[in-house]
C-alpha positions in Angstrom: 29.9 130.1 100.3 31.7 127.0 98.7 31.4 123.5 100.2 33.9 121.0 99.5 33.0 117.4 99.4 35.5 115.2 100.4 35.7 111.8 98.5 35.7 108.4 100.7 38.9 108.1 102.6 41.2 105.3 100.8 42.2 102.7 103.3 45.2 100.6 101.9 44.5 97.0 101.2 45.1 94.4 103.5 49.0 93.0 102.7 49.8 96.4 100.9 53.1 97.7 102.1 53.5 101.2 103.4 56.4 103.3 103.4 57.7 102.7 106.8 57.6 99.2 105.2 59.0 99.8 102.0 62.1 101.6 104.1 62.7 98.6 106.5 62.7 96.5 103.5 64.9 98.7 101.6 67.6 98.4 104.7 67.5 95.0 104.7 68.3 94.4 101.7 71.1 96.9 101.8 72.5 95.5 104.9 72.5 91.8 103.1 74.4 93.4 100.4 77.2 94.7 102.6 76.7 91.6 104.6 77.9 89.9 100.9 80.6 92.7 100.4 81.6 92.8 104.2 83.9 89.5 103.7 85.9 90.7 100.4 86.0 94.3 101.7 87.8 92.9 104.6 90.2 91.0 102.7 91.2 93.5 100.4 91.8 95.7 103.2 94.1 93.3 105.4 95.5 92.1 102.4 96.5 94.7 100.0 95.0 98.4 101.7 97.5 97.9 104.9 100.7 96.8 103.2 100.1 99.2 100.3 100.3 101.8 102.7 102.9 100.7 104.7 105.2 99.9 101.7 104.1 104.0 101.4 104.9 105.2 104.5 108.1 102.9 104.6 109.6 105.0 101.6 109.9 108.3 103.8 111.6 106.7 106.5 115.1 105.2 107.8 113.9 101.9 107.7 117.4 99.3 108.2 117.2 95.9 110.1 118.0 97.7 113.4 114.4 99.0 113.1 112.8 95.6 113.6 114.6 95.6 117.4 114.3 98.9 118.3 110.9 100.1 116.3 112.4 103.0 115.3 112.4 104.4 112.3 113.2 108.1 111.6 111.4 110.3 108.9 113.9 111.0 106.5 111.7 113.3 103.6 112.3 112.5 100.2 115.7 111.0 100.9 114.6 107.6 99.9 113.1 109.3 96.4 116.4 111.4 95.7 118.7 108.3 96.2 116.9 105.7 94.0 115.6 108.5 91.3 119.2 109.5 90.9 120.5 106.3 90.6 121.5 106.0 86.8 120.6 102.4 87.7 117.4 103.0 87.9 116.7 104.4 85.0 118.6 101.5 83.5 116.3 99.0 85.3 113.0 101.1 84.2 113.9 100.8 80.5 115.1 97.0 80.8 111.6 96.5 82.5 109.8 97.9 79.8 111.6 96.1 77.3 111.4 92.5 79.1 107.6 93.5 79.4 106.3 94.5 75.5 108.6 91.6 74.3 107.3 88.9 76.4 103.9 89.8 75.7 104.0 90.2 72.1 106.0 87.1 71.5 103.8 85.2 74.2 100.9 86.7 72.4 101.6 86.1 68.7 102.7 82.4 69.2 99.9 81.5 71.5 97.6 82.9 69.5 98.6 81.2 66.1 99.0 77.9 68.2 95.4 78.2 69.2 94.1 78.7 65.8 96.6 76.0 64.8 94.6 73.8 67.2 91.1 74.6 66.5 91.6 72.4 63.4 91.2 69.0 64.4 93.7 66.2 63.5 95.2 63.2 65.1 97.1 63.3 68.0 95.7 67.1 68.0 94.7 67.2 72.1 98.0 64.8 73.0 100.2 67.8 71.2 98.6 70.3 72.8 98.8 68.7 76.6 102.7 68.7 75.6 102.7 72.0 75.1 101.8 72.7 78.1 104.6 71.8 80.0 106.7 74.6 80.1 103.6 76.4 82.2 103.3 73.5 84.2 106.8 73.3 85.3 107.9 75.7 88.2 109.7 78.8 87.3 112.9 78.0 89.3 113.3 74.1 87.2 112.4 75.9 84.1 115.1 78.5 84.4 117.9 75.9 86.0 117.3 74.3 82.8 117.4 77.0 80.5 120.5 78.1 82.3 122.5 74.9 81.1 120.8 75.0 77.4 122.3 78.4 76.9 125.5 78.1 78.4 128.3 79.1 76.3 130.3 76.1 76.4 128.4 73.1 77.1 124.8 74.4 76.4 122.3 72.5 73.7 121.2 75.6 72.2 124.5 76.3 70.6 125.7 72.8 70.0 122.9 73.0 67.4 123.4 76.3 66.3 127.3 75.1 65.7 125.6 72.3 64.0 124.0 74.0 61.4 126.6 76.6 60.6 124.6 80.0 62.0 127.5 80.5 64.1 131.1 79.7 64.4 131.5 80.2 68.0 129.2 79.8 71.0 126.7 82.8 71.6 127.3 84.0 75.1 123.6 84.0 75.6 123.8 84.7 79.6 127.3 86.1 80.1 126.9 89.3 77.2 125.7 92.4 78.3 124.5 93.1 74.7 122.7 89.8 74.7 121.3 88.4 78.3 118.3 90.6 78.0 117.4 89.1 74.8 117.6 85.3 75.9 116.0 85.9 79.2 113.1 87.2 77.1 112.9 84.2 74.7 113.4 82.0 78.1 109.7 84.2 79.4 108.1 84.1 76.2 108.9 80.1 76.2 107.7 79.8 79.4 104.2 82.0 78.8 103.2 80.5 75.8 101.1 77.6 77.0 98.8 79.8 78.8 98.0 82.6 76.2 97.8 79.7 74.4 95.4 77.8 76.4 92.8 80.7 77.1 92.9 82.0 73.2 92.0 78.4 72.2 88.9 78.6 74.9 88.0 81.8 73.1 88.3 81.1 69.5 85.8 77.7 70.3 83.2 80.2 71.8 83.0 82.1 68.1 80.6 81.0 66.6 81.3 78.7 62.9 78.1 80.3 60.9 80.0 83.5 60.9 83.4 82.3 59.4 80.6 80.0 56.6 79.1 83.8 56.1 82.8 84.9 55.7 83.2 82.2 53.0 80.1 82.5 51.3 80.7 86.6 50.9 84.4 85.8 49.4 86.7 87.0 52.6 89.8 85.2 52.1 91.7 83.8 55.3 93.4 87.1 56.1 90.0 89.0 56.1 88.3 86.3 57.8 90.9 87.1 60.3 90.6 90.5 60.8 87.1 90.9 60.8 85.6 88.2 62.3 88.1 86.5 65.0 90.0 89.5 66.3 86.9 91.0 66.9 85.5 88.8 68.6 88.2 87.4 70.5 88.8 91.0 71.7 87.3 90.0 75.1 89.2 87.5 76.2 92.8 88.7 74.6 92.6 91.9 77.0 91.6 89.5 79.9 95.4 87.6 78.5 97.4 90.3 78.3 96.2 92.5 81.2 97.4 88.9 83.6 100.5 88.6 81.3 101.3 92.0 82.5 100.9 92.2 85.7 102.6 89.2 86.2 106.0 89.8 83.9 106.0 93.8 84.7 107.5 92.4 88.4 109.4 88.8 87.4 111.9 88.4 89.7 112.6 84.2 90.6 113.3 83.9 87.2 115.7 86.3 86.5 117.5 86.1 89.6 118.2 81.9 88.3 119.3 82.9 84.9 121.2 85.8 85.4 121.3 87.0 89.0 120.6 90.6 87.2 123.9 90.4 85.3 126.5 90.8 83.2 126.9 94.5 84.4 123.6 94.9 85.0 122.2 94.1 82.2 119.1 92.2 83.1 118.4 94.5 86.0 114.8 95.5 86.0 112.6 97.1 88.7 111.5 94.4 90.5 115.5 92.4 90.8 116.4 96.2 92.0 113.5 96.2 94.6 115.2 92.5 95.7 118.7 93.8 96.1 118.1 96.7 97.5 115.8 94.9 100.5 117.2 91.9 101.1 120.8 92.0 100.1 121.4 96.1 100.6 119.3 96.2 103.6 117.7 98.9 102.6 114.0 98.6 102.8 113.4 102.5 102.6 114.6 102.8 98.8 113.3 99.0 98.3 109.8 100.3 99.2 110.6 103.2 97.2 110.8 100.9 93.7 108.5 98.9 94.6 105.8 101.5 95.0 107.0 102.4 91.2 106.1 99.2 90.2 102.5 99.4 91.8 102.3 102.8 90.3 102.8 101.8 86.9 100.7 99.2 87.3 98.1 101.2 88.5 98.7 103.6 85.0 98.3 100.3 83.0 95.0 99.2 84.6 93.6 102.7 84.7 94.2 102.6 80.6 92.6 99.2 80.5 89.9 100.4 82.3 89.1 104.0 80.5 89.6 101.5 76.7 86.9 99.2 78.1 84.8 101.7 79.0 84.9 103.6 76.1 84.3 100.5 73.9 81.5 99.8 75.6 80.0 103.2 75.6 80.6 102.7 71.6 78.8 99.4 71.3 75.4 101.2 73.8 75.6 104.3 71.3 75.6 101.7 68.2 
């Protein structure tokens, strides 16, 4: 016959927390944290959650001004989808959106970012400059596109005065009133206008790299160009995303200043999604194929920040695996 022995019984210490402890602790921390959460949640929800699905919902129904006395409106299908898909102008406005967008950004990009490295020298009069420069961002969109309006009129306007002046043309350049040129000059008029703040948060990023590694860059024989290449643009990586991700999101859907420059015009020329979603809502009066364009605006939007998203996280996965 076998005898077990048992050992002394172990009687926790005195203060030492036990499960049931551990658990309640565990909740209340977990019920802080949504306590935290609860506020933005709730926001985001009343905020962006209920009219993105309304604007949804709104695109499969008969939705006219009668609906806002009577409460009624019908569920029409894909009506809404097959009128505004097959619209040529549509496709017209998709592609003039995508232009306005990738030349904004890249001229709003490229002259803010050489401006910033411009003003990361020091010099006299260096920070009074740069404060003047940032007027045009200061200055509401409306002013700045009233003002542009009479600079680039055909006529009377500034721009071609001086243009005249200098011999580049003969005649005025119908800047606003020529289909094959209003989507140019309402570009330049956005990339004027964006400037000041890529150039603004580029400068902020360029003073956070450190000056040791453009002295190693020296001291290793990198000329100005390399220096460039491999020691800012890395570097400023960070913070350029964060700049053109907002300058995206907020030219993709421009609307007050087109609409003061160009009312969408010559024939249509300017159109882009986000004028169509106007005139189709609140000059058309109809807010089913209005909703319709504007949920292909949040759509490609959503594309775009799903990209910037999956690049970010595949960047950083790099950098763990290095």
């Amino acid at each position: 016959m076998t005898t077990t022995t048992l050992g002394p019984a172990v009687t926790p210490r005195p203060g030492a927390a036990t499960d049931p402890d551990r658990r309640r602790a565990h909740r209340r921390a977990t019920l802080l944290q949504w306590g935290f959460l609860a506020p933005a949640v709730l926001y985001m929800l009343a905020f962006f959650g209920y009219p993105l699905v309304r604007n949804v919902v709104m695109s499969f129904q008969h939705y006219t001004p009668r609906t806002y006395f009577t409460g009624e409106a019908p569920f029409n299908g894909l009506d809404n989808w097959r009128a505004v898909l097959g619209d040529p102008l549509f496709a017209e406005a998709l592609w003039h959106t995508l232009l306005f967008t990738a030349g904004s950004l890249l001229g709003q990009f490229t002259i803010g970012l050489a401006l910033a490295a411009f003003f990361s020298r020091r010099f006299p009069l260096g920070g009074l400059v740069r404060a003047v420069l940032l007027l045009p961002w200061l200055i509401p969109m409306v002013v700045s596109a009233v003002v542009w309006r009479r600079l680039l009129d055909q006529e009377t306007g500034v721009v071609n005065q001086i243009l005249e002046a200098l011999n580049l043309t003969s005649s005025g350049v119908p800047w606003l009133s020529s289909p094959s040129v209003a989507l140019l000059a309402v570009t330049l008029v956005n990339i004027w206008i964006g400037i000041p703040f890529n150039m603004v948060i580029l400068y902020g990023g360029l003073q956070e790299i450190p000056r040791e590694l453009y002295e190693a860059a020296a001291l290793d024989g990198a000329g100005a160009w390399r220096t460039f290449r491999s020691v800012t643009l890395p570097l400023l990586r960070p913070v350029a995303t964060v700049v053109l991700v907002l300058g995206f999101m907020s030219t993709v859907k421009m609307l007050d200043l087109i609409l003061a420059l160009t009312d969408g015009g010559p024939a249509n020329a300017t159109q882009t999604l986000g004028t169509q979603t106007y005139q189709l809502s609140f000059l058309e009066l109809d807010f089913g194929q209005g909703a319709v364009v504007g949920n292909v605006l949040i759509l490609i939007s959503a594309v775009f920040a799903v990209i910037y998203l999956r690049a970010n996280r595949t960047d950083f996965g790099t950098g763990q695996g290095k």
